[in-house]
Each structure stands twice: as C-alpha cells, then as structure tokens.
ZAMARGU-4260 file (C-alpha; in steps of 0.2 Angstrom, whole numbers, plus 5000, padded with zeros to 4 digits):
<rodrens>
0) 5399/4855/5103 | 5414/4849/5096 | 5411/4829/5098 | 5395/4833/5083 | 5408/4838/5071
5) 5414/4827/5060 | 5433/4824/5058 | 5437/4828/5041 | 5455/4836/5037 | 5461/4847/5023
10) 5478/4849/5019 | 5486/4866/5014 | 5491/4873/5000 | 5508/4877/4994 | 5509/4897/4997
15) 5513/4907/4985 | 5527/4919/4982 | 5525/4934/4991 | 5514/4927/5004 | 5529/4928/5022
20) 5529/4946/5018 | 5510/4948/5020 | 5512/4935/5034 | 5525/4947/5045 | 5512/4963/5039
25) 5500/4955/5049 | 5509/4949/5064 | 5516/4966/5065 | 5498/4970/5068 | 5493/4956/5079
30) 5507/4963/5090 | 5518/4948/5086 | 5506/4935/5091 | 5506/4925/5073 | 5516/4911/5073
35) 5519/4906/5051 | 5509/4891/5046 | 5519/4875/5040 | 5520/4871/5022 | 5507/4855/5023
40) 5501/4856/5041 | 5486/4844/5043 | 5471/4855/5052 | 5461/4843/5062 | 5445/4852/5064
45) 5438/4841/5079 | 5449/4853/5090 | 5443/4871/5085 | 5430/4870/5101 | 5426/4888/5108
50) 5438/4883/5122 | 5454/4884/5109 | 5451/4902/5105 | 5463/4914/5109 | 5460/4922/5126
55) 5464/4938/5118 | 5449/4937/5106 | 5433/4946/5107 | 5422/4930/5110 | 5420/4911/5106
60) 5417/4904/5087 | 5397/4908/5084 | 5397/4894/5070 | 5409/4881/5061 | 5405/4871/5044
65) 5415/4863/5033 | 5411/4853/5018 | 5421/4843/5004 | 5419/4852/4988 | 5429/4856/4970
70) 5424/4872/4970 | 5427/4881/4987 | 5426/4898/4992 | 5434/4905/5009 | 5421/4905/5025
75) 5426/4917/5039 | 5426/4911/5056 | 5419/4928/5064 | 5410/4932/5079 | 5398/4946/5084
80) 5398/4960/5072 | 5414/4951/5061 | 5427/4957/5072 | 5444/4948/5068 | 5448/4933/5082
85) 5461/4920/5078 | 5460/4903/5080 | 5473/4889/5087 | 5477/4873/5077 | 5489/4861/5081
90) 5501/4877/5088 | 5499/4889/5072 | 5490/4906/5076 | 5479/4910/5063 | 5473/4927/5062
95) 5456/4931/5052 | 5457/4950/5051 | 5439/4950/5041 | 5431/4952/5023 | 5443/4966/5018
100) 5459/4958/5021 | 5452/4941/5012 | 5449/4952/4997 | 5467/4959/4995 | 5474/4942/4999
105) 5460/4934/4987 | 5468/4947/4973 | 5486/4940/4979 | 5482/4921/4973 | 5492/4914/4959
110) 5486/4899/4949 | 5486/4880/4960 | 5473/4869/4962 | 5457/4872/4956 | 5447/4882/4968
115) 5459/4882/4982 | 5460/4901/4990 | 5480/4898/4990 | 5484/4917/4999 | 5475/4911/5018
120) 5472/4892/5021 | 5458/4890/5031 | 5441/4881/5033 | 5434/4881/5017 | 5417/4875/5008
125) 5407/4877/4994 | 5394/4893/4992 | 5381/4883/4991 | 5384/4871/5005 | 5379/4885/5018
130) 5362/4883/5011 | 5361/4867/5010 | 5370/4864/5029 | 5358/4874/5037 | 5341/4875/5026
135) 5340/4855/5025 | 5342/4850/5043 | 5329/4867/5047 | 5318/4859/5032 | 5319/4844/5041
140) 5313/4852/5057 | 5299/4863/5049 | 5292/4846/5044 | 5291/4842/5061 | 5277/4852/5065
145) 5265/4841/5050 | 5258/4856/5043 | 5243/4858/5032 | 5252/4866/5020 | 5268/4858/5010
150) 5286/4860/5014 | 5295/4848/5005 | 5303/4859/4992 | 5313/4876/4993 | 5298/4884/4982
155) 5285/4877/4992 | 5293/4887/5008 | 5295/4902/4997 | 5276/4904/5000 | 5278/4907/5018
160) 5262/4897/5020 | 5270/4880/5029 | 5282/4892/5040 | 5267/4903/5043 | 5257/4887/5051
165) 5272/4879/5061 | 5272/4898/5069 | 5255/4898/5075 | 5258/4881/5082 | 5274/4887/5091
170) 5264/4902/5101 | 5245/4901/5095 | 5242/4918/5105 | 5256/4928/5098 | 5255/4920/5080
175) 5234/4921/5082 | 5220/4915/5069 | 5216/4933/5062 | 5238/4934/5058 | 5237/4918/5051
180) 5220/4922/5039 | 5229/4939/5032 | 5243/4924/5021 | 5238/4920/5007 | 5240/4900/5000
185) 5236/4900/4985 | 5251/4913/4977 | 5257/4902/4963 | 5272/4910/4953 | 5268/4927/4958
190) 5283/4932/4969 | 5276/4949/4975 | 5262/4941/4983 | 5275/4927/4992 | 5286/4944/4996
195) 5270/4952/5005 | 5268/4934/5017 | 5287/4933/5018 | 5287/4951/5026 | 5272/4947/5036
200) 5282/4932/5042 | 5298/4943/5046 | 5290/4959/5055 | 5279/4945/5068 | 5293/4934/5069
205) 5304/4951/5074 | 5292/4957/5087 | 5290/4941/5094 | 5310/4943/5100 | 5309/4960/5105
210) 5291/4959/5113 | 5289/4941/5120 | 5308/4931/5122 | 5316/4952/5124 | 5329/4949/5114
215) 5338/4961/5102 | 5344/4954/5086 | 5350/4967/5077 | 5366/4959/5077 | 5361/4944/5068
220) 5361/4946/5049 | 5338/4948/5044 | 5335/4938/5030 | 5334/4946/5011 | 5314/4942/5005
225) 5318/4950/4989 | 5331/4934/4985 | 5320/4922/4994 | 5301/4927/4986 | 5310/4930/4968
230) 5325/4918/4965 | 5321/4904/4980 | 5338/4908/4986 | 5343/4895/4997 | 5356/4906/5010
235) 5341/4918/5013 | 5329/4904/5015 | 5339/4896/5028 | 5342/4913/5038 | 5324/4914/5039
240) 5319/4896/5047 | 5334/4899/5057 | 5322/4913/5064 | 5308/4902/5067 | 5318/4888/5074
245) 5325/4901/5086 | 5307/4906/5091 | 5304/4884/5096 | 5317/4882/5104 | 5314/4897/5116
250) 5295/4898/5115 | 5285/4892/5132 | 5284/4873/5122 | 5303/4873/5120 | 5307/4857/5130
255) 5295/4848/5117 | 5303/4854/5104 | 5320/4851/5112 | 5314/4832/5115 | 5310/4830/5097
260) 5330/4840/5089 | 5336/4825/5103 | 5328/4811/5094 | 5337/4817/5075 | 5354/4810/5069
265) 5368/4818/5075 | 5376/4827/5063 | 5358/4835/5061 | 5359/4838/5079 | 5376/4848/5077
270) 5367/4859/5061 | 5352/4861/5072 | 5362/4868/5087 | 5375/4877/5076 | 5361/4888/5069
275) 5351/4890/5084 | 5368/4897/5093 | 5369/4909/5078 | 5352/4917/5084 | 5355/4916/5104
280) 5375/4918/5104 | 5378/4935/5104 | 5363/4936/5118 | 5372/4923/5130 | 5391/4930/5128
285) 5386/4949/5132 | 5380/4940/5152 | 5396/4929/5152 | 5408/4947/5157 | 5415/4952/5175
290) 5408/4970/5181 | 5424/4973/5190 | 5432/4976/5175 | 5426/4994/5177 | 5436/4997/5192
295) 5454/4991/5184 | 5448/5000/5167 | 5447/5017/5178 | 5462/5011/5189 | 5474/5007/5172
300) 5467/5026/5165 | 5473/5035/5180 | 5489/5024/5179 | 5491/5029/5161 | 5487/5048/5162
305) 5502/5049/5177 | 5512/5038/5166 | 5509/5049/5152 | 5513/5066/5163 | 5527/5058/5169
310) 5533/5054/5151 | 5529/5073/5144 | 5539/5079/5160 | 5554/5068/5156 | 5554/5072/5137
315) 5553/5091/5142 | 5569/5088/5155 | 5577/5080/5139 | 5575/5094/5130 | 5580/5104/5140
320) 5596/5096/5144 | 5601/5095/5125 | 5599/5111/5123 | 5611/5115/5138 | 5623/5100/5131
325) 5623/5110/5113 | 5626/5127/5123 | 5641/5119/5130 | 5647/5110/5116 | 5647/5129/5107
330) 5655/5137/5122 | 5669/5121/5122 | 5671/5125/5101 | 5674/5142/5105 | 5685/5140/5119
335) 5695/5128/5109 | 5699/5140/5095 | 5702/5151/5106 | 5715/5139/5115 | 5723/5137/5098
340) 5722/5154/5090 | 5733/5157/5108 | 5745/5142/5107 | 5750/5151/5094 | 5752/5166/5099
345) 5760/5160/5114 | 5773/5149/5102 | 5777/5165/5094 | 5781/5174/5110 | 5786/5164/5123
350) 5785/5147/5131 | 5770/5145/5141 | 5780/5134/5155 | 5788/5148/5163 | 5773/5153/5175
355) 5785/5170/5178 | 5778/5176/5160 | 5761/5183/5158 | 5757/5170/5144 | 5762/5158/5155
360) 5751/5165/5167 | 5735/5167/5156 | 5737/5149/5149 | 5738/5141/5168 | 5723/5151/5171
365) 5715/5144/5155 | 5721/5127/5157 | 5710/5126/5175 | 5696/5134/5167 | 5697/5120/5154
370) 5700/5105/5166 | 5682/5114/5172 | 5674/5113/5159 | 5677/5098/5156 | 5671/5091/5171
375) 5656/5099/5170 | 5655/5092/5152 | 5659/5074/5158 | 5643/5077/5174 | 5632/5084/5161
380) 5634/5071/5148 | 5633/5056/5163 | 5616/5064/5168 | 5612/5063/5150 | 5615/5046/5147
385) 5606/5045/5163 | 5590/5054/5156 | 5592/5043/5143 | 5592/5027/5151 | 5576/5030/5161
390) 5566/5037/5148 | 5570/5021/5139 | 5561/5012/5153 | 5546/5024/5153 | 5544/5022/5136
395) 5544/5003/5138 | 5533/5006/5154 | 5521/5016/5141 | 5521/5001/5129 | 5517/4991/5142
400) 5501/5003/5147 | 5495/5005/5132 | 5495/4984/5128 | 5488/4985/5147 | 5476/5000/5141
405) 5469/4991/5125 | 5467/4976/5135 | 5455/4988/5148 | 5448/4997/5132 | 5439/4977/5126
410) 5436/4974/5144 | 5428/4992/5145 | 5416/4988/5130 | 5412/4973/5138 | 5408/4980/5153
415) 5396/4993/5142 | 5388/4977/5135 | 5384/4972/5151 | 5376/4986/5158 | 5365/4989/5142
420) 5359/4970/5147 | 5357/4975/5165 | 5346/4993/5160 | 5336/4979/5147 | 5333/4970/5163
425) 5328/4983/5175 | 5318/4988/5163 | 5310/4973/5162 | 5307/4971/5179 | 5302/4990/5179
430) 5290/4985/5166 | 5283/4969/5176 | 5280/4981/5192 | 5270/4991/5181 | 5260/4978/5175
435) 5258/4971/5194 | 5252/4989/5197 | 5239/4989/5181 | 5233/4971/5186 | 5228/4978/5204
440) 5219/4993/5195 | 5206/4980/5185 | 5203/4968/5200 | 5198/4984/5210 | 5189/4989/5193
445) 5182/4971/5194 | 5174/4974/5212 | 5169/4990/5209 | 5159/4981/5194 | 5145/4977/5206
450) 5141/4996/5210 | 5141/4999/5189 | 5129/4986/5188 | 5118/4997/5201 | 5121/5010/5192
455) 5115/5005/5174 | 5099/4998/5183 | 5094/5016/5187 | 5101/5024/5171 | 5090/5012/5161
460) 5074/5016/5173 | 5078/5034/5174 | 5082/5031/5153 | 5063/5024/5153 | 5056/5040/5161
465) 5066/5051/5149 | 5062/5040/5132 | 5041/5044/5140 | 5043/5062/5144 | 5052/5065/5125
470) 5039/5057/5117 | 5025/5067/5126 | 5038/5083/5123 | 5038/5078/5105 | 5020/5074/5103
475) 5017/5091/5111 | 5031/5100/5099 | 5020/5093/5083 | 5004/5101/5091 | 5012/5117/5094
480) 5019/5115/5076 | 5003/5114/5068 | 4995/5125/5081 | 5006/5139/5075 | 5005/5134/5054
485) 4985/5138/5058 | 4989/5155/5068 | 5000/5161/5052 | 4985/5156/5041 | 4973/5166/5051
490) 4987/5179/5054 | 4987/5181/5034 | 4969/5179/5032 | 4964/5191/5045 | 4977/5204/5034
495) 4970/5203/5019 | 4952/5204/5025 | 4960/5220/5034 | 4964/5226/5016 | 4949/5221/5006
500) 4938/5233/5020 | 4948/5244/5017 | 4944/5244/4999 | 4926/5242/5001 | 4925/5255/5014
505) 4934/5268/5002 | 4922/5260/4986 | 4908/5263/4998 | 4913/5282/5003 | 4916/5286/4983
510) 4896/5278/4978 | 4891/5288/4994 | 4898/5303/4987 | 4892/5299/4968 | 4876/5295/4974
515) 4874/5309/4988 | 4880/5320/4970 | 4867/5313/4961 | 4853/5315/4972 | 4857/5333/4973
520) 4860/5335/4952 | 4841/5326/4953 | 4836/5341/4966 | 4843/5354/4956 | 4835/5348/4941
525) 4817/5346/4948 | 4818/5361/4955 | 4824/5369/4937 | 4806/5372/4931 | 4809/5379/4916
530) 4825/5372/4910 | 4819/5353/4912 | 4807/5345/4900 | 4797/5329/4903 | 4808/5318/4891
535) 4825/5324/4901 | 4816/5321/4918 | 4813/5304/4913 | 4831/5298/4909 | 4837/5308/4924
540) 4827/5301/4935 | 4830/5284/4929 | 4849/5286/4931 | 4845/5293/4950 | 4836/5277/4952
545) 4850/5266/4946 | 4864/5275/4955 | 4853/5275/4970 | 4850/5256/4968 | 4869/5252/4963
550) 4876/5261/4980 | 4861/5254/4992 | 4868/5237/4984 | 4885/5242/4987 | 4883/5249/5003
555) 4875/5231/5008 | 4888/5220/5000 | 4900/5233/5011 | 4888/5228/5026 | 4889/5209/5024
560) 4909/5212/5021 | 4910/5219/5038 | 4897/5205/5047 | 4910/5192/5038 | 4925/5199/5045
565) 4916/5202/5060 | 4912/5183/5063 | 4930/5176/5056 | 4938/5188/5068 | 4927/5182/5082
570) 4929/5165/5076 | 4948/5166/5077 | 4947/5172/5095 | 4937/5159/5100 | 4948/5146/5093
575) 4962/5153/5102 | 4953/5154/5119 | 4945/5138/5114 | 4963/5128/5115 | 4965/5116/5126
580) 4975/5120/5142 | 4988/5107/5143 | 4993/5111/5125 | 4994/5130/5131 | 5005/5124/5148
585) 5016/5112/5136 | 5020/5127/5124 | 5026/5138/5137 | 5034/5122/5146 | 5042/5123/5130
590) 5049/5141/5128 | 5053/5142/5146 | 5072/5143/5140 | 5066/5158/5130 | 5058/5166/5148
595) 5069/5161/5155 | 5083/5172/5143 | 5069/5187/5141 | 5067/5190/5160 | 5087/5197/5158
600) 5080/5210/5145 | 5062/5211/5151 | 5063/5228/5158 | 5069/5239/5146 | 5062/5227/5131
605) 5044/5226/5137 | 5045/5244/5141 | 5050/5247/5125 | 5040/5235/5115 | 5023/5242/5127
610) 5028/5260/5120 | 5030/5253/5101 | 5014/5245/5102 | 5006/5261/5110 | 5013/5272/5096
615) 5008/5260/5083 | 4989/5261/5090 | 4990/5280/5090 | 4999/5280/5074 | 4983/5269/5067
620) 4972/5280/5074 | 4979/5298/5070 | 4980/5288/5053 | 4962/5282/5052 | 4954/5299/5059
625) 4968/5305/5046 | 4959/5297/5032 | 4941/5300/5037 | 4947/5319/5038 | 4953/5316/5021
630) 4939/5308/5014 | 4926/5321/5019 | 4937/5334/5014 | 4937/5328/5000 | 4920/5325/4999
635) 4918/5344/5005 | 4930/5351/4992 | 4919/5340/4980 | 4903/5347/4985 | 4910/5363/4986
640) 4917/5362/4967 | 4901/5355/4964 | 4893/5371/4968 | 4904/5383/4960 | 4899/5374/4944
645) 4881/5371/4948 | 4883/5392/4950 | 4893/5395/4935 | 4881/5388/4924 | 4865/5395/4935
650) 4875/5411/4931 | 4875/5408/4912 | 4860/5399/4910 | 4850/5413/4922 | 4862/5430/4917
655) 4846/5438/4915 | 4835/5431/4925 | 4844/5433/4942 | 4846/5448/4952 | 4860/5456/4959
660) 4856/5449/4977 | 4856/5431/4972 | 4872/5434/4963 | 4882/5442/4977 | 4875/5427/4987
665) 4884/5413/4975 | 4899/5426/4975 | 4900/5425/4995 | 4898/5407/4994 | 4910/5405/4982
670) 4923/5414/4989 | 4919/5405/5006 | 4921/5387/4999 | 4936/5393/4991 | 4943/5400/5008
675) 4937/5381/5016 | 4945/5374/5001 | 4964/5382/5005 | 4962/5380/5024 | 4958/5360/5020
680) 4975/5360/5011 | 4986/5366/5019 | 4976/5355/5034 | 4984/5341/5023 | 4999/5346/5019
685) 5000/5351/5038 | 4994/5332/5041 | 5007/5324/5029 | 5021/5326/5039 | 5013/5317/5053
690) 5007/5303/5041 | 5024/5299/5034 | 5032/5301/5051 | 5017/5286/5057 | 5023/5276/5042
695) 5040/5275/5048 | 5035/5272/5066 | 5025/5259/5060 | 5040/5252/5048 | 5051/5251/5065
700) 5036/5244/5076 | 5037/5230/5060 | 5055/5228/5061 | 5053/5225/5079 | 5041/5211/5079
705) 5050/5205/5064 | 5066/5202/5074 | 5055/5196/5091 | 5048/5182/5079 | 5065/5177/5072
710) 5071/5175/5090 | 5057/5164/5094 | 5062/5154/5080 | 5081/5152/5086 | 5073/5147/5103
715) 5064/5137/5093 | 5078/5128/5084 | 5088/5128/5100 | 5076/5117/5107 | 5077/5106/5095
720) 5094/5105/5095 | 5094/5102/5115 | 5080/5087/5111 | 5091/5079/5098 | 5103/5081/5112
725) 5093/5070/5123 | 5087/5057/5111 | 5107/5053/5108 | 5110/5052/5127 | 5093/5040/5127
730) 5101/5030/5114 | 5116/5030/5121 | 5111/5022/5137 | 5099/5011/5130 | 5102/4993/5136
735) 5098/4985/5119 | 5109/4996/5111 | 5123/4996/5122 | 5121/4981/5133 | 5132/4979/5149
740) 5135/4961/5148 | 5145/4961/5134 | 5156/4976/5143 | 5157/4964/5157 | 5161/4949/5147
745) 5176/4959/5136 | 5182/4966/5154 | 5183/4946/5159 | 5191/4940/5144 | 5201/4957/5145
750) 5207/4950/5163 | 5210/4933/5160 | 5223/4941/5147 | 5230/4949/5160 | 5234/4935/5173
755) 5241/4925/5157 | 5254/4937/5156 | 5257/4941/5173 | 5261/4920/5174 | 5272/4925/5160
760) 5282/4938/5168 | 5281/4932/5184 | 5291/4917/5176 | 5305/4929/5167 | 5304/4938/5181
765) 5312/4921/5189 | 5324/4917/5175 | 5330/4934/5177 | 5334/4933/5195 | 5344/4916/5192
770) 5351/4923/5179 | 5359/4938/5187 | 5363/4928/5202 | 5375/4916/5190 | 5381/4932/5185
775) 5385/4938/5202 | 5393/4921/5206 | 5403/4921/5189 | 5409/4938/5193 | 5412/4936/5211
780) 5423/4918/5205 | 5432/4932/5193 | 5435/4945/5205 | 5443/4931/5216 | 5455/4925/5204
785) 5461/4940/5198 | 5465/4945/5216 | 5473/4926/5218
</rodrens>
C-alpha cells in the first residue's frame, strides 16, 4: 500500500508554550511510551505503512491522505470505531488520543502560520480535499460503467440516477428492473425527490451487504442524504460511491472490475484501494486474531485474583504489624518515663550500683526488662522492614499484572470479535443447511408434480359434472320458485273466495229470511178478509213479487258463486296433481336437508302438528254448525218476534172480534216463543265460550304454520347459501380460471431461483472454509510462537 503514496514531507511547526506540559499529560497516559517530537523533524510519509504501527495498538491504519494546502485542518489517523493508536515516524511516538483531545489541543494553539494546527503536528490537509481525494477517483470509476444517465458533475450524481444504473449492472438480480423503474430521472432542482432515490439507493445498497456479501457495516460511517440531495456535499457524496464501489469489487463480476481499477493511474489506484479498505477493513482485521488468547486471558485472571488475595492478605499483615509496632512504641514511652521518674527517685535515694540496695535491685531488674524490650523492638521493626520490602515487590508484581491484565483485556475483546464472526459463520452455514434442506423439499415437490397433474385432470372432469348438475339444480330451483309464487297466488285466491261465500252465503240466509217474512206478511194479509182492500192487495203483492224475484236472483248469483269456487278449487287441485314428476322429485331432491333435519323432531312435531290440524278441523266445524245454529236462531227468534207482533196487532185490530179461546192461544204461544227465545240465549252465551276458545286455537294453529313456513324458507336460504358454495369451489377449480401451467411454470422459474442460489452459497460456503482454515493456520503459527 505504501509504494502508491506519494512522498511528500511537511515540516513541523514550532510548538508553542505550554505544549511539553501537555506532552508529559499524555505520556503519563500512554504509560510512558511517548517519546517528545523534535523541533523541525522532517515526517517522511512513504514510511507510515500498517506494518509501522505500534504493536500495542488496536489495528493497522484504515486510511492515509495527505494533500498540500494553505488552509489545513487536522485529519485523524483512527481505526475501527476512532480508538486512539499511535503511529511511529523516523523514532517519534505519536499518540492520537482522538477528536476530543484535538479539541482541547485545538483551543491551546497560539498564532504562527496561517492554518497550521500548531498544538499536534501531524498529517494534515484541507476539508475539502477528502471530497475531492475520494469522490473524483470514485467519479472516475462510476464512469466506468457508461451509464445512460450522466455522471460528469457532483449535481448530476446527486440524482442517484447514474449510481442507480451502474448498481443494476453490478448485480442485475439483486438491483432488478422493477428497483430500477421506482428512481425517478427526471428530479431537476427538487432535492426531496433526489433525497427519495438517494434513500432508495442507501437501503438496497445496505441490504445488499447484509443479505448477499454478509457483511455488517455498522461500523463504517452511512452517508448523510440530507447534505448530499440539499447542498451536493462533496464528503457525503464520496461516502456514498465508496458504497457502491465496495459492492463491485465484491460482487460475483469483481475480477472484471478489479482488471479494469488495474488499468487506472496510480495514484488513482492508491484512492481507489484506500476507500475500498475503508468499506472491507474493519471485516478483514476482526479474522486476522489468535483464539488462544482466551486461554492466557483466563490464565492471567486467575493469576491476578491470587495475586490480588495475596496482596489484601499482606496489606492486612501490615496493618496488623503497625498496630503492634505502635502498641510497643507506647509501652516503650511509658517505660521510659517511668525509667526516668525512677532515676530520680533513685538519685535522691541511693546509688543504683550497689545491687545490695533494693533500688539497686529494682533497676537491674528493669534494666533486663529494657535490654528485652528492646530486642523485641529491634526483631519486630527487622520483620517490618521485611513486610515492607516484599509488599514492595508485590505491588510492583501487581503493576506488572495489571499492564499484563490490560494487555489480556484487548486480547479478550478481540477474541469476542472473533467469535461473533465465527457465530455469523456458523450461521451462515446453518443457513446454507437449511436451504440445502428446502431445495430437497421442491425437487421432491417437483416429482410429485406429475401426480397433481392427475389430479387436476379428475377435478376438472369431476368439476364438469358438477358445473352440469348446478345448472340442472338451478334451473330446477327457478321452477320451484315460480311453482311456489303461483301456489301463494292460489293460496290467496282461494282465501278470499273462502270469504266472499261466506258473505254471499250469510246475504243469501238474510234474503231467505226477508223473503220467507214476506211470503208470510203476503199470507196474513190475504187471509185478512176484512182488513185488506183491493188497492192495498195490489201493492202488496207487487212488493211480494219483487222480494220474491230479488232473492231467487240472489239465491242464483249465490249458486253460480259456489259453481265458480267449485271449479277454481278443482282447477287448483288439478294443477297441482297435474305437475310434472321430475319437478316434484327435484323439489324434494331439494329440501332433503330440511327431511333430513325434520326426521330429528318428526315424532313429537307431526304429532303435534296432526293434533293442531285436527282441532282446527273440529274448531271449523263446531264453528260452522256454530253459525248455522246461530243463523236459524236467529231466524227462529225473528219469526218468533214476528208473531208476537203479527198477535199484538191481531189483538188490537180484532179486540172485539176474538174470543177468549183464540186469545189464550196467542198467550200460550207467546209465552212459549218467549221460553225458546231465553233457552236460544243462553244457548249462545253457553256457545261463546267455545267460540272464542276456537278462535284462539285457530290463532295458535296459525302461528304454527306460520313458523313451519319460515323454517322452509331458512332451509330455503340455506340452500342457497350451500349452492353459492358450490359455484365458488366450481370456479375455483376451473382450469381457464386458474390454469395449472402457469402454477407449474412459477414452480420452474421458482426452482431455477433456487439452484442460482444454492451455486451462490455453495461458493461462500467454500470461501468460508478456506477462510477459517487460514485462520486456523494463522492461529496455530501464533500459538507456536508464543510457546517458542
């Protein structure tokens, strides 16, 4: 990488006052491994190669740009998630420490050249020139593809139409024609609508690394559209054709597209690669780790947590031991004033040399006692000094684990990295398995396609003979319809001719009785010899003639009633005996469902409904013998009171005249129609009962048939429900409705799919394998050396 970049130095500035303090702040937090950077030392940048980075560092540079500018703003050498490295040049340790500490240095700069970041000398360029060091030689590339589209100019790539084009031609199956209609070309200055293609762009492009090359690049930096659709911005516009020239260089065509990065210049070459590692770096250094790092990371913590036990233990002993030393030193204080307070004493007394005195005594006695004490003092402060001097070298033993623990603490993440890129890979294989498994399923769905071809052939010839019996079940459901419509029309027809005989019958009973009256007023009057005169008989027996003529002409308008109702009643019958029989089989073809649900009640409802018909016959007849009662009661009653007045005015036209015989007579049969007349009432009062009793029987006997009648209609309805039923399944398995060649032809394309990306995990299948086989070899040369 490092024979592309182009050997340009740049000297340091002067630094400015205040700078070696922060310089030692930050070698006391590289743990002393910052070595001052000389006044004017010449940085060759031909020799920062990833091989020059410290081996303490977390990985190798990801990018390195430089550029000759006035203007210049610091750029960070930072790797994976911008954690601080430090980079060797010509013997200086530079330590990057990251974006906050080039703020408070940045505040720290005093006034020197114009644009020079004085506080931290280090690979600087202009803002600009990122943009323009990455989006031109990407430019450059896009144009590669000869587009339809233009790609000549930042705002003609901020239409996402070009990048969209050179996309499809990278993966035409990923990228397909229906993603490619949904961007829109013809945007102009409207930067919502490029925004809406730019995302389009992003969230393909995003899936294509997760979905198709299964990479995560949540770690490189996603490209702001806002910036790129609204302002053109050039840094934004660069990360995202850094994307795409990621996705060409790792896509199935990559080696053409790798031929064609090998024919640019050189130092459009070095660009090209620089951002391609941006995309794919992070990727390749999470494989490049040992996995027996987990063993010494577990092995230094067990030596630390003993180390660390060992050290509370000694630091307890210590303790202990200067509490003990104190206790002594108190005792020794006290012993000594003691010691004096009795020299004292002693002087005053006597000598203490003569041993004969018992001062002299007392002080040899203490005077041992003190040589005592103070070899125990001398033996506890030696083991004290003893203490001391190995918990010194513990503590420098516990600097040194902890420098060894931190050093096991970056191995250990590593080590974490790793296995999170061994789970992505065994769940890719995992995955692979299962598509192996799935594959197997539709080639046995495939054979078994013959035998579903069998099968539609007899659905579609038992679908034939179902289409013929609906229609014949349909046509035979209109009948049955209409056949019914006419029934109610008789049904009606025949009530209401019910009603109008009843009518005429009870018209013909009243002219009977007027007439039956008349023809005995017309007897009384010719026998009445001497009351009647020739010009009354004359009237009267006109009027006798006209009521007798008015009720023979009723009485035959009430005979042809009868002969009508007669013949439309025989008529009616012998329509209905007259129907056809296969319309009668088809109708009860057609309610067998409603049989089929009466023979579960049939017992106790025909019972019942036999008995309801059998009292509404005897309730109609009780009620018609009812009324003929009543009607020649009345008629009797009439008569009767016809007499009593035909007597009363006998009586006052003939007072006289009649004897007593005749009068008793009309007396007797007076009192005697009266005696018929009370018996005939309370008859219908006795009978009235009975009749309203009848009527609500006959209301019940309604209701019943009422309800039978809506139950034949739900059957009705639930026919027709179940033949809608059928005419759905008909159409469903209708072959020119839902044919079986395109099934087969989607299941074929469907498969030919499938074996596309089978070949494709079938191959990263392969490049996995070698790939954890080189790990294995890298970590197996690792484990070697660190056992060397």
């Amino acid at each position: 990488m490092s024979q592309h970049v182009d050997r340009l130095s740049l000297y340091a500035q002067p630094f400015p006052t205040g700078f070696h303090d922060h310089e030692r702040s930050l070698r006391a937090e590289a743990g002393g491994h910052l070595t001052p950077w000389s006044q004017s030392q010449r940085v060759n940048y031909s020799q920062l190669h990833p091989s020059t980075v410290e081996p303490g560092s977390s990985s190798p540079l990801c990018c390195l740009s430089i550029s000759k500018h006035r203007d210049l703003s610091l750029f960070f050498l930072f790797s994976c998630g911008l954690l601080p490295i430090s980079v060797h040049a010509r013997g200086g340790w530079l330590l990057t420490r990251g974006l906050t500490r080039y703020n408070e240095l940045k505040q720290r700069r005093t006034t020197g050249s114009p644009g020079c970041v004085r506080a931290f000398p280090v690979c600087v360029f202009r803002s600009s020139a990122v943009s323009d060091l990455h989006l031109c030689p990407c430019l450059f590339q896009l144009q590669t593809f000869n587009t339809p589209a233009p790609c000549t100019t930042t705002e003609e790539l901020t239409t996402g139409a070009a990048m969209s084009q050179a996309l499809h031609k990278i993966d035409p199956v990923w990228f397909s024609e229906s993603w490619l209609g949904r961007i829109k070309e013809d945007v102009g200055n409207n930067w919502r609508l490029k925004m809406s293609n730019l995302k389009k762009i992003l969230q393909m492009m995003v899936g294509y690394y997760n979905e198709v090359l299964s990479q995560q690049i949540q770690e490189f930096p996603l490209p702001d559209l806002t910036k790129v659709a609204e302002h053109s911005d050039p840094v934004e516009l660069g990360r995202l054709l850094q994307l795409i020239l990621g996705c060409a260089v790792k896509c199935e065509r990559k080696q053409e597209y790798i031929q064609i990065i090998m024919t640019l210049e050189e130092s459009v070459q070095h660009v090209v690669m620089t951002a391609i590692q941006e995309v794919s770096l992070p990727v390749f250094l999470a494989k490049c780790l040992c996995v027996g790092i987990c063993v010494q990371l577990k092995k230094a913590l067990e030596d630390l947590v003993d180390l660390m036990a060992e050290k509370e233990e000694l630091a307890q002993r210590c303790q202990e031991l200067d509490v003990q030393v104190t206790v002594l030193q108190e005792e020794r204080n006290s012993l000594l004033a003691e010691n004096d307070v009795l020299t004292d004493r002693a002087n005053q007394l006597d000598s203490f040399d003569d041993p004969s005195t018992p001062s002299g005594r007392k002080h040899s006695q203490l005077q041992i006692q003190l040589e005592a004490l103070q070899e125990e003092n001398f033996r506890l402060e030696a083991a004290k000094d003893d203490y001391r001097i190995h918990c010194e070298e513990l503590e420098k033993q516990l600097i040194e684990v902890q420098h060894r623990n931190d050093e096991l603490t970056g191995l250990a993440e590593e080590s974490r990295a790793l296995k999170d890129e061994l789970d992505i890979l065994r769940s890719c294989s995992d995955r692979a398995v299962k598509l192996e498994a799935s594959v197997e399923t539709y080639r046995r769905k495939l054979e078994d396609l013959g035998d579903l071809r069998r099968q539609v052939k007899l659905l579609e010839e038992k679908n034939m003979i179902y289409m013929q019996n609906t229609v014949s079940l349909e046509e035979e459901l209109r009948k049955a319809n209409a056949a019914r419509a006419q029934l109610e029309t008789y049904k009606r027809q025949v009530q209401e001719l019910h009603r109008k005989l009843s009518e005429e019958s009870r018209r013909a009973d009243n002219l009977a009785y007027e007439m039956k009256k008349f023809e005995e007023k017309h007897d009384t009057v010719l026998k009445e010899k001497e009351v009647g005169t020739s010009p009354y008989i004359t009237p009267s027996h006109q009027t006798s003639k006209h009521s007798r003529g008015r009720t023979e002409g009723m009485l035959s308008d009430n005979t042809s009633l009868m002969q009508l109702f007669s013949n439309f009643s025989t008529g009616t019958n012998n329509d209905c005996a007259n129907c056809p029989c296969p319309f009668r089989e088809k109708f009860i073809r057609l309610q067998h469902e409603n049989k089929m649900l009466r023979v579960q009640q049939e017992g106790s409802e025909n019972e019942k409904i036999s008995e309801l018909q059998t009292l509404l016959e005897e309730a109609h007849r009780t009620r018609s013998e009812l009324d003929t009662e009543n009607r020649l009661s009345r008629e009797r009653v009439a008569e009767l009171q016809q007499q009593v007045e035909d007597l009363q005015k006998a009586l006052q036209g003939h007072g006289a005249k009649t004897d007593d015989v005749s009068v008793l007579l009309l007396r007797v049969q007076l009192n005697e129609a009266q005696d018929e007349i009370m018996k005939k009432k309370e008859l219908l009062e006795d009978l009235q009962p009975d009749n309203t009793q009848a009527s609500l029987r006959l209301d019940e006997l309604t209701a019943a048939l009422k309800k039978k009648d809506d139950d034949m209609r739900a059957m009705e309805e639930r026919y027709k429900m179940y033949l809608e039923k059928a005419r759905n399944v008909i159409r469903a398995l209708d072959p020119k409705l839902n044919p079986a060649t395109a099934e087969i032809q989607a299941l074929k394309n469907q498969l030919t799919e499938r074996d596309k990306r089978i070949l494709s995990l079938e191959r990263e299948c392969e490049q996995a394998k070698l790939r954890e086989y080189e790990e294995k070899l890298i970590v197996t040369a690792w484990y070697n050396k660190v056992s060397a």
